[in-house]
N, C-alpha and C positions, 0 to 999 in steps of 0.2 A: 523611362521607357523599357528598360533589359526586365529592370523588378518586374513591372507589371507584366512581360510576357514569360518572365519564370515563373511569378505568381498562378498564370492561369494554367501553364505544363505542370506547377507540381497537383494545383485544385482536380485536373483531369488526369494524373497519376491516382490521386488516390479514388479516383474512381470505378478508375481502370482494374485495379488490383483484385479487388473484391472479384469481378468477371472473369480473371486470370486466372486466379487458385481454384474459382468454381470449377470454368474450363477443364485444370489439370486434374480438378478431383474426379469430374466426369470420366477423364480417359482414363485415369486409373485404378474407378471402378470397372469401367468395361474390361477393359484389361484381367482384373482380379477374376470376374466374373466368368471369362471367357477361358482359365486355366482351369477352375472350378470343375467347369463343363467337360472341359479337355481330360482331366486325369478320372473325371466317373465315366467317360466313355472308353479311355483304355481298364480303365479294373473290370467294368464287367462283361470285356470284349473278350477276353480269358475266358469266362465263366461260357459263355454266348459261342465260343470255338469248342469250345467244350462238350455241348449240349448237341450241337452239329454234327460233330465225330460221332456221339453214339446213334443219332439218329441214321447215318451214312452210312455205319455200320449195321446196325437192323435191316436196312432198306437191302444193301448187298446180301443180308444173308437169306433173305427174301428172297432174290431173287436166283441164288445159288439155289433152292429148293425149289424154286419154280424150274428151272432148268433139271434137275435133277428128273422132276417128274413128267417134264416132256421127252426125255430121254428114256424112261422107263418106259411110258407111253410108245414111242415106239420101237422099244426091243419085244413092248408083248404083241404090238400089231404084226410087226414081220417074220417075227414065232410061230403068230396064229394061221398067217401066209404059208408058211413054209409046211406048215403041218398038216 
């Protein structure tokens, strides 16, 4: 009676197996796949910070000349007042 119920655990061991190592290949494909992902978002999040800065910087100096020329604007309105 013990043989024939080790007989049938070892018959559904080796069944099992084959779905186990699937299993762990599965996770650690994902896994693989999911660092993959992870280290090309940080390299060209460099690049991407990068791109930002100069744009932020354009925009400010934009807007430093737009300021300039509403300030010149009105030093000639209150000039043309006074005069």
């Amino acid at each position: 009676m013990i043989e024939g119920i080790l007989a049938v655990t070892k018959g559904t061991a080796y069944l099992l197996a084959p779905i186990i190592l699937i299993a762990y290949g599965f996770i650690f494909a994902l896994i693989i796949i999911c660092l993959l992902r992870v280290s090309r978002y940080f390299m060209s999040a460099g690049k991407e910070q990068k791109l930002i800065r100069m744009e932020l910087g354009k925009l400010a100096e934009e807007v430093h000349l737009l300021r300039q020329n509403l300030k010149d604007d009105k030093d000639t309105d209150s000039s043309d007042k006074s005069g």
